[in-house]
Structure formats: structure tokens, C-alpha cells
N, C-alpha and C positions, 0 to 999 in steps of 0.2 A: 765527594770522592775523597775518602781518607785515607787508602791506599796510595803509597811516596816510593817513588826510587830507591832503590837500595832494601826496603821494605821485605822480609820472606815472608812467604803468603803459601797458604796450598789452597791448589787447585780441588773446585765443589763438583765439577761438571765437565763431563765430555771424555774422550778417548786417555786422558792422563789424570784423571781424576785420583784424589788422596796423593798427588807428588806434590813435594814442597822445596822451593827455589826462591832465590833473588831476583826482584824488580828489575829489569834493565832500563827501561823509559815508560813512562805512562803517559797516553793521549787523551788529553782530557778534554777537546774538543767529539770525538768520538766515542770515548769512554770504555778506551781498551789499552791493556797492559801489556809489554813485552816481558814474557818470564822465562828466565835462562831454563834451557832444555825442553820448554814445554811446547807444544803443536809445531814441531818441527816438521817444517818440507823440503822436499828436492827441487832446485832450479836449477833445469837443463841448461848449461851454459855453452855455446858454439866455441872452437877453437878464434882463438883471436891473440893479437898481441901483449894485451892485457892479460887473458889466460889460457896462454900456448898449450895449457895438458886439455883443456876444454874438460867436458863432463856435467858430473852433477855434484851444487853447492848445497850443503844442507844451512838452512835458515829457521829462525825460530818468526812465529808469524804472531800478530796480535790477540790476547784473548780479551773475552768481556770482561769487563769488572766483576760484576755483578756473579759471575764462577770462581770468581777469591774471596777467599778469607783471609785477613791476617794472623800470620802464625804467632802466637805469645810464649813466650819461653818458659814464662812460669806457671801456666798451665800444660803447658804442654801441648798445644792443639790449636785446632785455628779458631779461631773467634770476631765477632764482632767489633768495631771500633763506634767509642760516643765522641761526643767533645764536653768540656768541659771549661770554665773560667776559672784561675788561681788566684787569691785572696790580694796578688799583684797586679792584678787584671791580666794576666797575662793567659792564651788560650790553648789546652792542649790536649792532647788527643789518648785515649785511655780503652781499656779493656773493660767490656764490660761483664764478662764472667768475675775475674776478678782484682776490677780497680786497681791492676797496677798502670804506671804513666805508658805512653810510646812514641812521648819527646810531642815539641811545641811544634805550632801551628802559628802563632799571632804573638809578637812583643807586647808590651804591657802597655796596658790603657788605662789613665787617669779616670775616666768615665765605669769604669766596669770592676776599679777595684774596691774590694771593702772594708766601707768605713771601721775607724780603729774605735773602740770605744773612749770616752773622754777617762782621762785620767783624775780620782779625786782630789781634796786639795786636803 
């Protein structure tokens, strides 16, 4: 799951399909995203002291991952994410339409970076 908070993404599937928003939390236990404005519902709420006007609360509910895309800006569109290893070993997550970065994933590892070639003498 390489979809992150904060992430804009447009939605692939369902009743808001081609809108694109920010991440608000992602559940990666279940493998669904909160995205500002998307499958919003109404929750009838009773008068109470908490909310004296009662009514109805509009809320945005969880979608599946798996109906986002990440949106790339320098494409313009939504796209696919890989991952990737930097020559620091450090791991980071990229577009694959067109190989620009979209920020790190994993601090650098001695094990995974690569060897510098020797210098001659």
C-alpha cells in the first residue's frame, strides 16, 4: 500500500469517480482510505447536549484502496506508484508513467546501497 496521508489521489470507481482530493487517514489494517469530500453520508443525529440543533451530520466514509490512484503533477493524472532503491540505499516511491520521485519510504541501508567503484591509483 503505497498510498500516505496527505497523498492526492483520484478516485477510479464508484459513485465519485474521476474526483481528486487529499488523504485524510489510511487504514491499512483493512485497506481503505479516508478522502476529503469523497462517499460522503448523512448521520442522523438525535437532539442531545452535545448537539442541541440535532439533525443530520454529513461525514466522509472509507474507500478501498485499490479505487485510487495517485495523482502525479507532473503528469497530470493519476498513476501508478513502484518503489524503488537510491544508490544510498535509501527506498522511495516513484511514478511509473513518468519516473518522477513521490518522497521516501525507508532511511538508508548499508546493505542495499551501491558499491562505489574503486578509485585507481
Amino acid at each position: 500500500m503505497l498510498i500516505r496521508t496527505g497523498d492526492i489521489v483520484e478516485v477510479i470507481a464508484g459513485a465519485d469517480s474521476g474526483v481528486q482530493n487529499r488523504v485524510i487517514k489510511v487504514d491499512r489494517g483493512s485497506g481503505r482510505a479516508i478522502v476529503e469530500g469523497v462517499a460522503r453520508v448523512y448521520k442522523h443525529v438525535r437532539r442531545s447536549q452535545k448537539y442541541p440543533q440535532g439533525g443530520r451530520l454529513s461525514k466522509e466514509m472509507p474507500v478501498q484502496l485499490s479505487n485510487l490512484l495517485y495523482f502525479c503533477s507532473s503528469c497530470g493524472r493519476g498513476v501508478r506508484l513502484g518503489v524503488r532503491f537510491r544508490d544510498d540505499g535509501s527506498k522511495e516511491r516513484f511514478c511509473k508513467r513518468c519516473d518522477t520521485p513521490a518522497g521516501d519510504i525507508a532511511p538508508a541501508k548499508a546493505a542495499y546501497a551501491k558499491k562505489q567503484p574503486a578509485k585507481g591509483n
